[in-house]
Predicted model as a PDB file, atoms N, CA, C, CB and O in Angstrom, pLDDT in the B-factor column:
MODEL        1                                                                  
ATOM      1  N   UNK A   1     -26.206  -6.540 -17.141  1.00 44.00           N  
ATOM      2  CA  UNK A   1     -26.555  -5.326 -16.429  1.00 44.00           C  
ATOM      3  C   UNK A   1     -26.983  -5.640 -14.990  1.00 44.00           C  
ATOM      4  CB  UNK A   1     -27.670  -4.581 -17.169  1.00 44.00           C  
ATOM      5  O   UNK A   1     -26.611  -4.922 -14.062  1.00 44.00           O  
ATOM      6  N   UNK A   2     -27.667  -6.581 -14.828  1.00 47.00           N  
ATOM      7  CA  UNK A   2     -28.156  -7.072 -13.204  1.00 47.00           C  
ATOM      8  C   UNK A   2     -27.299  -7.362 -12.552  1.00 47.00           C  
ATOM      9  CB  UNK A   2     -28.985  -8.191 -12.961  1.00 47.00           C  
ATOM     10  O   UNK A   2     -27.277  -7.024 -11.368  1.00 47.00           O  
ATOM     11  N   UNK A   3     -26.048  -8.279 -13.274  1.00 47.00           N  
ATOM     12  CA  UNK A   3     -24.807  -8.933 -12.272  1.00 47.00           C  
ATOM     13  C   UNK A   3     -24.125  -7.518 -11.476  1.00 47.00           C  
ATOM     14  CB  UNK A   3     -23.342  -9.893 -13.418  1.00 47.00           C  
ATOM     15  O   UNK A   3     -23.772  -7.523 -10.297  1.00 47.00           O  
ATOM     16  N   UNK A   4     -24.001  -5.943 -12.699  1.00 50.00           N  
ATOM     17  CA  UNK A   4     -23.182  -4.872 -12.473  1.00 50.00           C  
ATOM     18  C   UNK A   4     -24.203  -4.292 -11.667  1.00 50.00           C  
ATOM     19  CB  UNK A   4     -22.591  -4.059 -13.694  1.00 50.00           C  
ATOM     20  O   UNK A   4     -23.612  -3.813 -10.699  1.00 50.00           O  
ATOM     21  N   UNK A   5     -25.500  -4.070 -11.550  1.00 57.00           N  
ATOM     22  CA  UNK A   5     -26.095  -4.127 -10.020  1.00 57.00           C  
ATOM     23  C   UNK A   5     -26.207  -4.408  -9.117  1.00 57.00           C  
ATOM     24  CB  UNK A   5     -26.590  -4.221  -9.733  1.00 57.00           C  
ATOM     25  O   UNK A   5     -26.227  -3.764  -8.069  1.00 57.00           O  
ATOM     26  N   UNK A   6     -26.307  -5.430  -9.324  1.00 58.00           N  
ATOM     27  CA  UNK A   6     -26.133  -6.463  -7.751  1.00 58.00           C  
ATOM     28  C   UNK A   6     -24.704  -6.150  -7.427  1.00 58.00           C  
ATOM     29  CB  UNK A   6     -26.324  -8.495  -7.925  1.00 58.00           C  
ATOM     30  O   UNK A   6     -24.791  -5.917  -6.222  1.00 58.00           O  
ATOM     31  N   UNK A   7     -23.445  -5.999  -7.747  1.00 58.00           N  
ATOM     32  CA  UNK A   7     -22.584  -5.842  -7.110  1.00 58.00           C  
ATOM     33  C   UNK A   7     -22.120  -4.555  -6.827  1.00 58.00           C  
ATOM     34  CB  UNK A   7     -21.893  -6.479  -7.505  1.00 58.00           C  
ATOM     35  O   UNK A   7     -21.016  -4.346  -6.325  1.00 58.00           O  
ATOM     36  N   UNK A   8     -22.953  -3.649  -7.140  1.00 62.00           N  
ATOM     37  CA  UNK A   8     -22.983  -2.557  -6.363  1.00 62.00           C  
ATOM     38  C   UNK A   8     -23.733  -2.247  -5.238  1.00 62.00           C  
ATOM     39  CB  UNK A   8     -23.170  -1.785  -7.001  1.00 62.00           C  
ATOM     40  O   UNK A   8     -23.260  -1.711  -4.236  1.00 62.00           O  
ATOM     41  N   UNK A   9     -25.365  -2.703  -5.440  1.00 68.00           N  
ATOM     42  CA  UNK A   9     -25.609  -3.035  -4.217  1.00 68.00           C  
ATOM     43  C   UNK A   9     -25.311  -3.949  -3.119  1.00 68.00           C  
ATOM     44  CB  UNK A   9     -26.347  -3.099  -4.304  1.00 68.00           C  
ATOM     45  O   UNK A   9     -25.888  -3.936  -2.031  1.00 68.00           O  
ATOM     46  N   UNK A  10     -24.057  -5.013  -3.587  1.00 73.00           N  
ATOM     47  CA  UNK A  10     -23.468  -5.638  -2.372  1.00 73.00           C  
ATOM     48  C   UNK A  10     -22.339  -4.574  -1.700  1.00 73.00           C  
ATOM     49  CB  UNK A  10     -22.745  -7.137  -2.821  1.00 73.00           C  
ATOM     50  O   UNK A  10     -22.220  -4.349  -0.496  1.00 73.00           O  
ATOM     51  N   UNK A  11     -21.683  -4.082  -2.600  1.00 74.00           N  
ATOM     52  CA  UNK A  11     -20.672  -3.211  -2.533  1.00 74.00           C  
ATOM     53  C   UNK A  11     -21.091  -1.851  -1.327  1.00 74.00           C  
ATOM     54  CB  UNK A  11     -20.431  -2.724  -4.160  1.00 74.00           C  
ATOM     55  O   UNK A  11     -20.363  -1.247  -0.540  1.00 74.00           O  
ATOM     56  N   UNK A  12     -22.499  -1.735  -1.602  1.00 78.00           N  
ATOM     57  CA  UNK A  12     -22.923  -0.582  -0.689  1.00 78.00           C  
ATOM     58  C   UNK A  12     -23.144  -1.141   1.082  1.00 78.00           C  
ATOM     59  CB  UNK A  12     -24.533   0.055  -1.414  1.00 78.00           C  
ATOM     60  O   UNK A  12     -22.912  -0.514   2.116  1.00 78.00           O  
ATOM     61  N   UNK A  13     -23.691  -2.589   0.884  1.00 81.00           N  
ATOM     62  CA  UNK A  13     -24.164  -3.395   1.895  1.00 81.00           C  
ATOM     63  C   UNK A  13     -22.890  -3.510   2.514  1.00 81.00           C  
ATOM     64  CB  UNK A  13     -24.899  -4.713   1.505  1.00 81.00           C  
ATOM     65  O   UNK A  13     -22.865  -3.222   3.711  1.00 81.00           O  
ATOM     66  N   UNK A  14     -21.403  -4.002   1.765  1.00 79.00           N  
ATOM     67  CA  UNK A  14     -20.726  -4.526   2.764  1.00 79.00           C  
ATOM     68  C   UNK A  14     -19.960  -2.525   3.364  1.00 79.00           C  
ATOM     69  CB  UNK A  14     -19.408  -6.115   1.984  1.00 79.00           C  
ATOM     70  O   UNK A  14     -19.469  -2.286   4.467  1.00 79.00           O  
ATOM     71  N   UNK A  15     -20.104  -1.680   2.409  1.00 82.00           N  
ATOM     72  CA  UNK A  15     -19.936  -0.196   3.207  1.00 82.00           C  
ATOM     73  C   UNK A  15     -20.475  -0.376   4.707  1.00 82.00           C  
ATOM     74  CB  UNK A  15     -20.930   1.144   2.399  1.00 82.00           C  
ATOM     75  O   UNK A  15     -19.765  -0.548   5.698  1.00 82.00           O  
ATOM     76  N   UNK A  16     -21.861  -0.303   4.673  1.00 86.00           N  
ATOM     77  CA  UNK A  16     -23.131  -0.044   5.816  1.00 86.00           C  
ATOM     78  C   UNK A  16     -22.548  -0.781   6.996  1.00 86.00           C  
ATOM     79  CB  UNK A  16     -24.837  -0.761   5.370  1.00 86.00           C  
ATOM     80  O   UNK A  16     -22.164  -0.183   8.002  1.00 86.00           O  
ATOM     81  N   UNK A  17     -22.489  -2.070   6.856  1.00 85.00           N  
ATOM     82  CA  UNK A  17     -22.249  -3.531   7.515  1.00 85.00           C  
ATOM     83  C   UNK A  17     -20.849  -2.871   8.093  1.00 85.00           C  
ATOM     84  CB  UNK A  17     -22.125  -5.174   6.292  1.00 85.00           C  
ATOM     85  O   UNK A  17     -20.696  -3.000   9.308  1.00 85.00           O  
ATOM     86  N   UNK A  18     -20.123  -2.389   7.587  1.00 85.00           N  
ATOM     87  CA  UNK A  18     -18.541  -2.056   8.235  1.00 85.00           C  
ATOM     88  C   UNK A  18     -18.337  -1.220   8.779  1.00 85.00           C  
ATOM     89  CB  UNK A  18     -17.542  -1.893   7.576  1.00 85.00           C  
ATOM     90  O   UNK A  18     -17.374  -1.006   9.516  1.00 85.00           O  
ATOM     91  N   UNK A  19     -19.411  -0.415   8.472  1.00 88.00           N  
ATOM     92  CA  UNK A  19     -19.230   1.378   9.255  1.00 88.00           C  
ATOM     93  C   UNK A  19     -20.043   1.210  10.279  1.00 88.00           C  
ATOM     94  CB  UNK A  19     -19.836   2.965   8.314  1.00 88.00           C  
ATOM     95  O   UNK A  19     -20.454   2.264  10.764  1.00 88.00           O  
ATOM     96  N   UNK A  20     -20.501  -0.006  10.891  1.00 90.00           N  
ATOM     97  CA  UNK A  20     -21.359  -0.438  12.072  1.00 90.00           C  
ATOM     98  C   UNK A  20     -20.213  -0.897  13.417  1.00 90.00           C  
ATOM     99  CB  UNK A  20     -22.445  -1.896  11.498  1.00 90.00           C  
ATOM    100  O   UNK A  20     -20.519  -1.001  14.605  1.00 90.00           O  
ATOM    101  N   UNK A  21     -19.122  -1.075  12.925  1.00 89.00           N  
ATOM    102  CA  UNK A  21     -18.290  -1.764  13.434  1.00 89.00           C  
ATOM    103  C   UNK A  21     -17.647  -0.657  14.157  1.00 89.00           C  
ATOM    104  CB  UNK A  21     -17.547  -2.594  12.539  1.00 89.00           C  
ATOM    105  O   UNK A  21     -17.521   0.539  13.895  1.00 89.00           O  
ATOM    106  N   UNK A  22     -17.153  -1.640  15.469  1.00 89.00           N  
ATOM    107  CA  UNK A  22     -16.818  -0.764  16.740  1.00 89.00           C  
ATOM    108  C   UNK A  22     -15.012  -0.074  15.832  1.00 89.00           C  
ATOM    109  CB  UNK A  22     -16.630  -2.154  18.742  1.00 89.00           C  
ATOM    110  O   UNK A  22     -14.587   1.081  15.845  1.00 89.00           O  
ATOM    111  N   UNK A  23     -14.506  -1.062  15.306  1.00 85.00           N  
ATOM    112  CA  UNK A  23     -13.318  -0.897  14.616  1.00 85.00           C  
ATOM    113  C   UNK A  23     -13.383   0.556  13.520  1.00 85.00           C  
ATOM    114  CB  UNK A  23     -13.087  -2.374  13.802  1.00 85.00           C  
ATOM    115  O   UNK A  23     -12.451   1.354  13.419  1.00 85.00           O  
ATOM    116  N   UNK A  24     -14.514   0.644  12.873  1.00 87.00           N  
ATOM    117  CA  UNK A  24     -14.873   1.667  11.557  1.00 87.00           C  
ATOM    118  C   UNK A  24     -14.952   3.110  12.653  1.00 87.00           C  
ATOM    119  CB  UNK A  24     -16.794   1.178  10.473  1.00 87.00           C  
ATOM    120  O   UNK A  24     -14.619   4.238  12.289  1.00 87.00           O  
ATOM    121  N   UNK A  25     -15.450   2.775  13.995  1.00 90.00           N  
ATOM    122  CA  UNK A  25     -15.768   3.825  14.626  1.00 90.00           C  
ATOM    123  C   UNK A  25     -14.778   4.446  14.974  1.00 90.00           C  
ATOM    124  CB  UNK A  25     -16.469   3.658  15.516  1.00 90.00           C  
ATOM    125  O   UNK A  25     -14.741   5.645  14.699  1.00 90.00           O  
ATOM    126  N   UNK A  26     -13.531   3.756  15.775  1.00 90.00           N  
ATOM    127  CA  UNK A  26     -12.699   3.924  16.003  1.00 90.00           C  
ATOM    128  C   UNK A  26     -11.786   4.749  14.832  1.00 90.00           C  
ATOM    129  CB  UNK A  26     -12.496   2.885  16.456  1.00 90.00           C  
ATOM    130  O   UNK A  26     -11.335   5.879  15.018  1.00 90.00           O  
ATOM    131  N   UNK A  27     -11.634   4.090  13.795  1.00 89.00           N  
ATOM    132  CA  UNK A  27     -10.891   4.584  12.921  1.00 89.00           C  
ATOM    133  C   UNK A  27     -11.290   5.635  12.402  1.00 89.00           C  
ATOM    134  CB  UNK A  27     -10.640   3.869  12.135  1.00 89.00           C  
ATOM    135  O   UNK A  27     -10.292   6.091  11.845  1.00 89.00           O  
ATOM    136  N   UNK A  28     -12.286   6.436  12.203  1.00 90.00           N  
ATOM    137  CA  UNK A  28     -12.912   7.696  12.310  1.00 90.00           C  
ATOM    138  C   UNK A  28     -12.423   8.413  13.241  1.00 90.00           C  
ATOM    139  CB  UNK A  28     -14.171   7.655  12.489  1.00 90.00           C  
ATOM    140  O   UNK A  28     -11.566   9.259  12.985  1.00 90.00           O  
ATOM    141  N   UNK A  29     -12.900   8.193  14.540  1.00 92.00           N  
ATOM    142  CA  UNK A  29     -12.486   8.904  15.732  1.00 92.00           C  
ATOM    143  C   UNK A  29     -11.017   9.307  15.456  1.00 92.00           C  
ATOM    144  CB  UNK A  29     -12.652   8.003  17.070  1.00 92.00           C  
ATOM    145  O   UNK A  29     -10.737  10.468  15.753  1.00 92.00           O  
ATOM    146  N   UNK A  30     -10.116   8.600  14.981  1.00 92.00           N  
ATOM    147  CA  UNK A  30      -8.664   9.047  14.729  1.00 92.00           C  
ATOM    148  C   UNK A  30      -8.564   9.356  13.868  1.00 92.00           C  
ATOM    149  CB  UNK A  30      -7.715   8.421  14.816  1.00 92.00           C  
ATOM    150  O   UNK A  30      -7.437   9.113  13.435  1.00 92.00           O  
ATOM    151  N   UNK A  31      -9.339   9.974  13.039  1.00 93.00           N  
ATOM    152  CA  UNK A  31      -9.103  10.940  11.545  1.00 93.00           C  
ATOM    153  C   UNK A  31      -8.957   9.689  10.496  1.00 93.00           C  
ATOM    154  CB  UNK A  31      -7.367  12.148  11.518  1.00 93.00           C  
ATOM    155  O   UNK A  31      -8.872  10.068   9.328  1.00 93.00           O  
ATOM    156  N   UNK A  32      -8.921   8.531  10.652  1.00 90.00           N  
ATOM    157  CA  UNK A  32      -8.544   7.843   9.247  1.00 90.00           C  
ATOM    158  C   UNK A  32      -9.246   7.312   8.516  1.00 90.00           C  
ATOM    159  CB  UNK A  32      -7.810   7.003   9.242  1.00 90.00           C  
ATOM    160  O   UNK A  32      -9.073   6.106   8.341  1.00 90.00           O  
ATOM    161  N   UNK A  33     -10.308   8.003   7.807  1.00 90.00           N  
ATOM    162  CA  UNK A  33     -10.845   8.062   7.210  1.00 90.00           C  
ATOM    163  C   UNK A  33     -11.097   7.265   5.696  1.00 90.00           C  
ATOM    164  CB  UNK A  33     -10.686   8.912   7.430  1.00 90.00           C  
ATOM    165  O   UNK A  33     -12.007   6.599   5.203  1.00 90.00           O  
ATOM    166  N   UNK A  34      -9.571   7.798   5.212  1.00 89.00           N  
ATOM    167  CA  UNK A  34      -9.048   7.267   3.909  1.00 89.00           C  
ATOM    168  C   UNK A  34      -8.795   6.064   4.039  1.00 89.00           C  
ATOM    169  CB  UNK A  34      -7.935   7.849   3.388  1.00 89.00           C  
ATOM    170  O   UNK A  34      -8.821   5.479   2.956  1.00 89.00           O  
ATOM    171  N   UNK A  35      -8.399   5.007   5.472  1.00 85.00           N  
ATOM    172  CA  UNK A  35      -8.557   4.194   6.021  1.00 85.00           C  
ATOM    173  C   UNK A  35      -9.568   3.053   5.495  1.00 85.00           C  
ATOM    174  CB  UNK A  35      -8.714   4.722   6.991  1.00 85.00           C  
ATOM    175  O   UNK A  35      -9.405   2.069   4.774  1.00 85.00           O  
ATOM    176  N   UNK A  36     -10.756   3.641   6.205  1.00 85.00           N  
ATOM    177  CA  UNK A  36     -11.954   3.181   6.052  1.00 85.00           C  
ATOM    178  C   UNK A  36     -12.379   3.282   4.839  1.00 85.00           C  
ATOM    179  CB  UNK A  36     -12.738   3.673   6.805  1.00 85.00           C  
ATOM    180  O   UNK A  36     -12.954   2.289   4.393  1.00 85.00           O  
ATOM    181  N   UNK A  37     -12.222   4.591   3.869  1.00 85.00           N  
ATOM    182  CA  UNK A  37     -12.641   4.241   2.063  1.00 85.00           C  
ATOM    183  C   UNK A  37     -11.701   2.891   1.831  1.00 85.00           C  
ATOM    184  CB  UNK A  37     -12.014   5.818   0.639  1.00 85.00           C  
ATOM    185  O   UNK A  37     -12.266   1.824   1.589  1.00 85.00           O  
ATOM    186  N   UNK A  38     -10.209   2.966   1.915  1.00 81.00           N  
ATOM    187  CA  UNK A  38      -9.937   1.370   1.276  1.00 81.00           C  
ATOM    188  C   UNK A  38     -10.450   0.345   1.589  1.00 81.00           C  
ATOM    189  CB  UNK A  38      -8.831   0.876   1.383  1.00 81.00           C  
ATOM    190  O   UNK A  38     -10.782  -0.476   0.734  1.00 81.00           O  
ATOM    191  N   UNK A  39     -10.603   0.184   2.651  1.00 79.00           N  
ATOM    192  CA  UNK A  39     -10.961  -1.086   3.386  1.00 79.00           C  
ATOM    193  C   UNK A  39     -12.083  -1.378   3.000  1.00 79.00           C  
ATOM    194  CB  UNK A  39     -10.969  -1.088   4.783  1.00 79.00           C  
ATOM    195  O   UNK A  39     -12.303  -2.587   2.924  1.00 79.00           O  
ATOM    196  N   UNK A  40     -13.121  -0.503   2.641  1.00 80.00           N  
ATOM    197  CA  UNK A  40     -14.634  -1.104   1.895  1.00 80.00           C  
ATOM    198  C   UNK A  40     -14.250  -0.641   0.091  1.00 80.00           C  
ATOM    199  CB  UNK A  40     -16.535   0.061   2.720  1.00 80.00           C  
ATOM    200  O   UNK A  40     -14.941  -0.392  -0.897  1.00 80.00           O  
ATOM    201  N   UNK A  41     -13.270  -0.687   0.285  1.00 79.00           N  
ATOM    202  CA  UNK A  41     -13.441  -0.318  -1.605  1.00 79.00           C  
ATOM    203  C   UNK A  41     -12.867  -1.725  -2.202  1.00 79.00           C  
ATOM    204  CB  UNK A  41     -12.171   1.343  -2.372  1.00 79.00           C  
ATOM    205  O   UNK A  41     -11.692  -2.085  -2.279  1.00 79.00           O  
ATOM    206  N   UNK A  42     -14.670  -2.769  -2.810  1.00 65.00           N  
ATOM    207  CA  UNK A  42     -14.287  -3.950  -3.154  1.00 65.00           C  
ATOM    208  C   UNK A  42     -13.433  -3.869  -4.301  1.00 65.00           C  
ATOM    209  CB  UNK A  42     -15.337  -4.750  -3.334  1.00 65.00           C  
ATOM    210  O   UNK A  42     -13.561  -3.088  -5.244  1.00 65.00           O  
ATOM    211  N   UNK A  43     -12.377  -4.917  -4.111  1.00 63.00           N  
ATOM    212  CA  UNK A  43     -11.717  -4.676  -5.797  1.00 63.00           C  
ATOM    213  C   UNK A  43     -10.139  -3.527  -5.514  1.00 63.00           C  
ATOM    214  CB  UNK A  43     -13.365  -3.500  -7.127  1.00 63.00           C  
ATOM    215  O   UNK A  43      -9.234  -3.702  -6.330  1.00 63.00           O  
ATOM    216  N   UNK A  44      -9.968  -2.737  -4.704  1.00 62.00           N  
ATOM    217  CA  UNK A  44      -9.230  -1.916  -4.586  1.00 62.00           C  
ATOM    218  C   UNK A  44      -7.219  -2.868  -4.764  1.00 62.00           C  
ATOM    219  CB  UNK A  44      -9.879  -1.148  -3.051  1.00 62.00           C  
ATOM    220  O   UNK A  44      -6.131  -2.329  -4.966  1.00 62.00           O  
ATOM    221  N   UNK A  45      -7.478  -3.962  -4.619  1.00 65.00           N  
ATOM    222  CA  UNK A  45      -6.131  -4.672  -4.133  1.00 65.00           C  
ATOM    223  C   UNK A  45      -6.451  -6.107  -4.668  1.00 65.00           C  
ATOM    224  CB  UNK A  45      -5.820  -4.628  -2.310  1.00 65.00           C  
ATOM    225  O   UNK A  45      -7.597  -6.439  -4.364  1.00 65.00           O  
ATOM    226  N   UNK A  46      -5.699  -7.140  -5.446  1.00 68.00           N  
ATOM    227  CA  UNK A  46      -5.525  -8.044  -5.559  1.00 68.00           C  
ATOM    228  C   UNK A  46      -4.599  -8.986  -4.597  1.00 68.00           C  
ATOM    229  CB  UNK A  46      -5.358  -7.889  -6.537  1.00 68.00           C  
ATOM    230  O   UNK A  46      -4.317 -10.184  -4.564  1.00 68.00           O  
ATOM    231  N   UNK A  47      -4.411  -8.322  -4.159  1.00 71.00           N  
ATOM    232  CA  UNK A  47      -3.485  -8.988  -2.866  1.00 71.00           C  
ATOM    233  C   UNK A  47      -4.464  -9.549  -1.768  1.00 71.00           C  
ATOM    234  CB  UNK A  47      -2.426  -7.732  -2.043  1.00 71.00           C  
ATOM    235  O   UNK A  47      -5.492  -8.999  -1.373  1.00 71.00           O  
ATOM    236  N   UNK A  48      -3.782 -11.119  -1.227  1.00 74.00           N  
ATOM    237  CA  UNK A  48      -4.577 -11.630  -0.366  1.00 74.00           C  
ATOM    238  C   UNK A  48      -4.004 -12.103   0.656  1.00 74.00           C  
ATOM    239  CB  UNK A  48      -5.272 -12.426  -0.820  1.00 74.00           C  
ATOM    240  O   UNK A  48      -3.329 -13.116   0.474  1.00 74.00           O  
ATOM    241  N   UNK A  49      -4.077 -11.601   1.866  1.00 75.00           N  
ATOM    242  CA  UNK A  49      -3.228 -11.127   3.390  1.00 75.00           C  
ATOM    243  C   UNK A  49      -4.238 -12.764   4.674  1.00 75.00           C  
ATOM    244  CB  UNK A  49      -4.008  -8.441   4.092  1.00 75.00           C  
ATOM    245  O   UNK A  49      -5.408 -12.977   4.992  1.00 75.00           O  
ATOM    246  N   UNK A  50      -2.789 -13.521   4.991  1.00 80.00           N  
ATOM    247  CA  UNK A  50      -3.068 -14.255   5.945  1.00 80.00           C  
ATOM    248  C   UNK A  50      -3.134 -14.161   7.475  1.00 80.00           C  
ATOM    249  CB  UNK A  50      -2.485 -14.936   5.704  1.00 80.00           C  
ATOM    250  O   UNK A  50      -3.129 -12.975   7.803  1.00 80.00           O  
ATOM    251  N   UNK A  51      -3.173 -14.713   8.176  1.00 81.00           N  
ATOM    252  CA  UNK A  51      -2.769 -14.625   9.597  1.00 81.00           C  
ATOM    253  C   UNK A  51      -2.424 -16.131   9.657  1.00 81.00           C  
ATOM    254  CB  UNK A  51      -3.978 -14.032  10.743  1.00 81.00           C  
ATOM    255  O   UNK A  51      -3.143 -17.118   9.496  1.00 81.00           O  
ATOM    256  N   UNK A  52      -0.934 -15.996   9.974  1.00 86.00           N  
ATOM    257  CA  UNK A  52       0.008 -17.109  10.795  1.00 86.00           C  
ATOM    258  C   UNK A  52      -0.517 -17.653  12.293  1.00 86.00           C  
ATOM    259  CB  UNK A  52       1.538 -16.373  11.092  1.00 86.00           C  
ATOM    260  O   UNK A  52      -1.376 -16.894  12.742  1.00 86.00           O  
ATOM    261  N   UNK A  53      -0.206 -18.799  13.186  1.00 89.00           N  
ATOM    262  CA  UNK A  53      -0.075 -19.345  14.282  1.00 89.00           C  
ATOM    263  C   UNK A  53      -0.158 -17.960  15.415  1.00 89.00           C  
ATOM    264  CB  UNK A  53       1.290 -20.265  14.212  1.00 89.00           C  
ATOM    265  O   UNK A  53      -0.907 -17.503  16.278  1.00 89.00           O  
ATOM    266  N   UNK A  54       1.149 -17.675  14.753  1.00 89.00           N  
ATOM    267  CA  UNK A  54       1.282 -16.231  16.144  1.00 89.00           C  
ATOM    268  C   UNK A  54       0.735 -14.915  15.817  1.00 89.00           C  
ATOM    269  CB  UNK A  54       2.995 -15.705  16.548  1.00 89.00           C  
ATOM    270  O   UNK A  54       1.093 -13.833  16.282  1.00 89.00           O  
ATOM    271  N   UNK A  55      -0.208 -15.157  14.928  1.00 84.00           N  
ATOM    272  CA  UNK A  55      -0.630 -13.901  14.881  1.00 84.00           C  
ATOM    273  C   UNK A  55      -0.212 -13.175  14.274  1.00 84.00           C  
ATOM    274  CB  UNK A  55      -0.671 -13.419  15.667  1.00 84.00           C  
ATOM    275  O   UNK A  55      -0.243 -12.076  14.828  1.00 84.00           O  
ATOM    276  N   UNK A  56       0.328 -13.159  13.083  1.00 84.00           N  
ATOM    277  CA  UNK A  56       1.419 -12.199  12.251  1.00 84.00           C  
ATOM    278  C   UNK A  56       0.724 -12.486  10.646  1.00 84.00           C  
ATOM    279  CB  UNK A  56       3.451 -12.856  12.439  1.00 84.00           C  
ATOM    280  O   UNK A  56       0.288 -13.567  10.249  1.00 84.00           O  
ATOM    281  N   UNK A  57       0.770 -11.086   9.819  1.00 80.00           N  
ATOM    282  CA  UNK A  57       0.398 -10.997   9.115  1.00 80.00           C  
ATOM    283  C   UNK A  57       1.365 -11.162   7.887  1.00 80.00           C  
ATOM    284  CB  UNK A  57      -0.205 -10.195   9.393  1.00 80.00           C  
ATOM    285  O   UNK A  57       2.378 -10.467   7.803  1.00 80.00           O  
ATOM    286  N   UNK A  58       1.008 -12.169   6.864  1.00 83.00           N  
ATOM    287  CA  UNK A  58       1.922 -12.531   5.202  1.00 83.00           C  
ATOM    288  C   UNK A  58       1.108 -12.368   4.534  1.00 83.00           C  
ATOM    289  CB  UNK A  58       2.582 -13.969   4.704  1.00 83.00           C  
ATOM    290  O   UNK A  58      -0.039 -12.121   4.908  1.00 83.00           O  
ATOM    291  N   UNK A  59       1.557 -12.480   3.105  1.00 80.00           N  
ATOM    292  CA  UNK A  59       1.008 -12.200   1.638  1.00 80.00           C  
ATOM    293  C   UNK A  59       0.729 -13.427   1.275  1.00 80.00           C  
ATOM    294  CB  UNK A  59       1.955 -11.500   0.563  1.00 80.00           C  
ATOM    295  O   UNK A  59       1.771 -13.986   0.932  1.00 80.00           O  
ATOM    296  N   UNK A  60      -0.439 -14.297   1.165  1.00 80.00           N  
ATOM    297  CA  UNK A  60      -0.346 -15.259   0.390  1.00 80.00           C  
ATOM    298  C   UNK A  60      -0.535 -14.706  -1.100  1.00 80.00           C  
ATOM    299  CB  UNK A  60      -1.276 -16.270   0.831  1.00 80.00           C  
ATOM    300  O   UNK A  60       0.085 -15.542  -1.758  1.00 80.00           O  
ATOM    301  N   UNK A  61      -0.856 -14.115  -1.664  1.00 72.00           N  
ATOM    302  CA  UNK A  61      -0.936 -13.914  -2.984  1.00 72.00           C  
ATOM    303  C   UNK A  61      -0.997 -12.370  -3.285  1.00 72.00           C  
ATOM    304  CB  UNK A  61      -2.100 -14.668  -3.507  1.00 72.00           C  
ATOM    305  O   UNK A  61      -2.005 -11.677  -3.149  1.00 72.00           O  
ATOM    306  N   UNK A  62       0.655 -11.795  -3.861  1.00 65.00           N  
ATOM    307  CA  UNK A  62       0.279 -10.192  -4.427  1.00 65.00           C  
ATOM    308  C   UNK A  62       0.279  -9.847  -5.800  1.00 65.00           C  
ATOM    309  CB  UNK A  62       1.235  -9.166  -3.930  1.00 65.00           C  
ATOM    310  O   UNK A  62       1.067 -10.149  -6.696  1.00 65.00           O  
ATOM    311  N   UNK A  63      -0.537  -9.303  -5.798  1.00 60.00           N  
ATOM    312  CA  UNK A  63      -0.850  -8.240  -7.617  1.00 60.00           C  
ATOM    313  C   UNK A  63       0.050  -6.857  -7.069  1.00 60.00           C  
ATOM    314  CB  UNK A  63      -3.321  -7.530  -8.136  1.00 60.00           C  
ATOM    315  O   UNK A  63       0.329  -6.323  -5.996  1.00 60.00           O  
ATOM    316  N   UNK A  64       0.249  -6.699  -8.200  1.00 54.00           N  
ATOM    317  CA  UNK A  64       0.946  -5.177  -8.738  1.00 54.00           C  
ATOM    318  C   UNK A  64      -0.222  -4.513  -8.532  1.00 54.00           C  
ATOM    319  CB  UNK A  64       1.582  -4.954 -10.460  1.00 54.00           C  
ATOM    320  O   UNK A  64      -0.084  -3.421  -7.980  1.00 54.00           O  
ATOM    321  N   UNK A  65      -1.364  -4.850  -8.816  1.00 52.00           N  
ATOM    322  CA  UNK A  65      -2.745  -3.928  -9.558  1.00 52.00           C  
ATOM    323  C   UNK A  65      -3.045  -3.310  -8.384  1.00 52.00           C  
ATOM    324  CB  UNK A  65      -4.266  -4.813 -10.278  1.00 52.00           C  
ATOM    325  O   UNK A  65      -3.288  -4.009  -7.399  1.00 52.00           O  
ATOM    326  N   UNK A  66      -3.079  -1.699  -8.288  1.00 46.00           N  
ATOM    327  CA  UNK A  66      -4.037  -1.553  -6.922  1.00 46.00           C  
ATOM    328  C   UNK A  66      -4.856  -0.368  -7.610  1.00 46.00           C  
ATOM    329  CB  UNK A  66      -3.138  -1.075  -5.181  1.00 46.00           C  
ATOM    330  O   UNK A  66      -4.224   0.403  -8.332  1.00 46.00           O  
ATOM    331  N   UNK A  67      -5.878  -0.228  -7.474  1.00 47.00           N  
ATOM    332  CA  UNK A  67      -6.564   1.186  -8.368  1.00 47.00           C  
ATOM    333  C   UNK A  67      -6.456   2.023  -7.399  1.00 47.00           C  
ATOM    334  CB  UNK A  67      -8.246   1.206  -8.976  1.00 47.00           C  
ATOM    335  O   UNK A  67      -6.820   3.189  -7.547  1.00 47.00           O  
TER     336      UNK A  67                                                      
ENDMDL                                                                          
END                                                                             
């Protein structure tokens, strides 16, 4: 029961911590909202996204799973 607490209260922390961000602000300001719910929704994607040399974004590792 403590572990399924604590990771909700991290879950809320890393919300707070992101919606501080000049980026979270921005993405508001342009309506994207739904945006910003994925992006703090821990767990939402098993997929794990790199950045290459030049700056370009790959999949090192994708799941089917997305809730």
């Amino acid at each position: 029961m403590f572990a399924l607490e604590l990771e909700i209260d991290l879950k809320e922390k890393l919300r707070e911590l992101v919606a501080k961000g000049r980026v979270c602000h921005n993405t508001l300001k342009l309506g994207l909202k739904s945006l910003f719910e994925f992006t703090v929704e821990v767990g939402a994607s098993n997929s794990v996204v790199g950045v290459n040399q030049e700056g370009e974004l790959y999949f090192i590792s994708v799941s089917s799973e997305v809730r």
